[in-house]
Each structure stands twice: as structure tokens, then as C-alpha cells.
C-alpha positions in Angstrom: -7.2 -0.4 30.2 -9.3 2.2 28.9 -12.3 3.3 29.7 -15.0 0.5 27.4 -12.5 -2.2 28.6 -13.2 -1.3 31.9 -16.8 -1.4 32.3 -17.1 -4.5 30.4 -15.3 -6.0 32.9 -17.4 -4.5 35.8 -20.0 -5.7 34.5 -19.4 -8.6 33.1 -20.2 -9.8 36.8 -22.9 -8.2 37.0 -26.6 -9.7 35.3 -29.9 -8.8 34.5 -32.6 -10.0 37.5 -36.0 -9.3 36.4 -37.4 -6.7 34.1 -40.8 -4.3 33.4 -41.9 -2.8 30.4 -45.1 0.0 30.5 -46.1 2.5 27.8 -43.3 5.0 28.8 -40.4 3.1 30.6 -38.3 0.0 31.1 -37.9 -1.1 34.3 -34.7 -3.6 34.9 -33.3 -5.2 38.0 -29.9 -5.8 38.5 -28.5 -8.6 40.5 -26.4 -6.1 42.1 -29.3 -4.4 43.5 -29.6 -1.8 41.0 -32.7 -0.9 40.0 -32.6 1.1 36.1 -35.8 3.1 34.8 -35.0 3.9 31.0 -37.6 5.5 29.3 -39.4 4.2 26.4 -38.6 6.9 24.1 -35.2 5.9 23.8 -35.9 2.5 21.9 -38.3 3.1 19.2 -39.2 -0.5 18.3 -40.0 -1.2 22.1 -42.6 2.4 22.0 -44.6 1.0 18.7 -44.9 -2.0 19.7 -48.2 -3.3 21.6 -48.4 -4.2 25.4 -48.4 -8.1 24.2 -45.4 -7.6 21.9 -43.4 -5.9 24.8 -44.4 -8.4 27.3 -42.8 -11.2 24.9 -39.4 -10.4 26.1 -36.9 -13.3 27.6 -33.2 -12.6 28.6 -30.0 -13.5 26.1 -27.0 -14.8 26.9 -26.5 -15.6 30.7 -28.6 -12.6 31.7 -26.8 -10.2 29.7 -29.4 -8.5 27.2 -33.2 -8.7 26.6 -34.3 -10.2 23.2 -37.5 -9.0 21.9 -38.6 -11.9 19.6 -41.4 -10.1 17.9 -39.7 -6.8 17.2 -36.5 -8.1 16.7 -34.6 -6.0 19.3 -32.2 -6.4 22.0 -30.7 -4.4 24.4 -27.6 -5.7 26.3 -26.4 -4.8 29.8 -23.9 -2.6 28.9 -26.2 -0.3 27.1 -28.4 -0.2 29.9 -26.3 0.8 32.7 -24.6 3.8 30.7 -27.8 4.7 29.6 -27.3 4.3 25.8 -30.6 4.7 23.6 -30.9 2.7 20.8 -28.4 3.3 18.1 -30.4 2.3 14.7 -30.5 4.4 12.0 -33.6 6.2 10.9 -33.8 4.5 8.2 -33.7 1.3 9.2 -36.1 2.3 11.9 -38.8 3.3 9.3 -37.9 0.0 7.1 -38.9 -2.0 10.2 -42.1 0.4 11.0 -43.5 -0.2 7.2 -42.8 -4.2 7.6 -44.6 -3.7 11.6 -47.3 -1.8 10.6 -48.5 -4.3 7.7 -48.8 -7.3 10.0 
């Protein structure tokens, strides 16, 4: 099994319990009794959005990811325990900041 095959199947077990979002981290409980602090900076939709639009989260799947309605992002379980940042492109980032900034 390699090494992605393996972790999936750590965590698959393994859910998301609560979460917190301020202007420079996210906070996220795990049910394992992990606690993850991620900062901000690494998910660019989450650190333009406003305080309201980053409370507006709810979990996806069976606790597996957090879905952002109004900024259309979502950040699985996976990506937070090995700490990945967001992996959109640049310029999709700055499509999505010209469509978020004209509302």
C-alpha cells in the first residue's frame, strides 16, 4: 500500500468534530482528540472573505470536509491533517476575487 493509500485509510475513521474560523487561523477538532490550527494564509478564499462569510461553513460528507457555501470552497480531512494549503491556481484565485469583490 503506498503511502496516500495509507492515510486515507487512517483516516477514513477518523471525522471532523467542531471547527473555528478567526482572521488568521482555522481551528478544527478531530474526533480523535486532535486539535489542528491552520493558518489562514494558506486558503486564500477563506482570508478575503468577511467574518459572516467564514462563519457560513457546515461540514460535507459524514464529517469529512468543510463546505463554504458562499465562497465556494472546501477543504477535506485529508488536506487538513497533512497540512496541505489550498492548491488553486492563481488564476483561478483572481477570477474568483474579481467575481467576490463585485458583490
Amino acid at each position: 500500500m503506498d503511502g496516500m493509500s495509507f492515510l486515507t485509510a487512517k483516516t477514513h475513521r477518523i471525522t471532523i468534530k467542531d471547527g473555528r474560523i478567526n482572521d488568521d487561523s482555522l481551528t478544527v477538532d478531530l474526533t480523535d482528540g486532535r486539535t489542528i490550527l491552520l493558518p489562514l494564509a494558506w486558503y486564500p478564499r477563506l482570508i478575503h472573505a468577511t467574518q459572516r462569510e467564514r462563519d457560513n461553513w457546515r461540514f460535507i460528507g459524514a464529517n469529512e470536509g468543510i463546505h463554504w457555501p458562499d465562497l465556494d470552497e472546501d477543504i477535506s480531512i485529508e488536506n487538513l491533517i497533512v497540512g496541505k494549503p489550498s492548491g488553486e491556481s492563481q488564476h483561478s484565485f483572481e477570477q474568483w476575487l474579481k467575481r467576490h469583490s463585485g458583490k
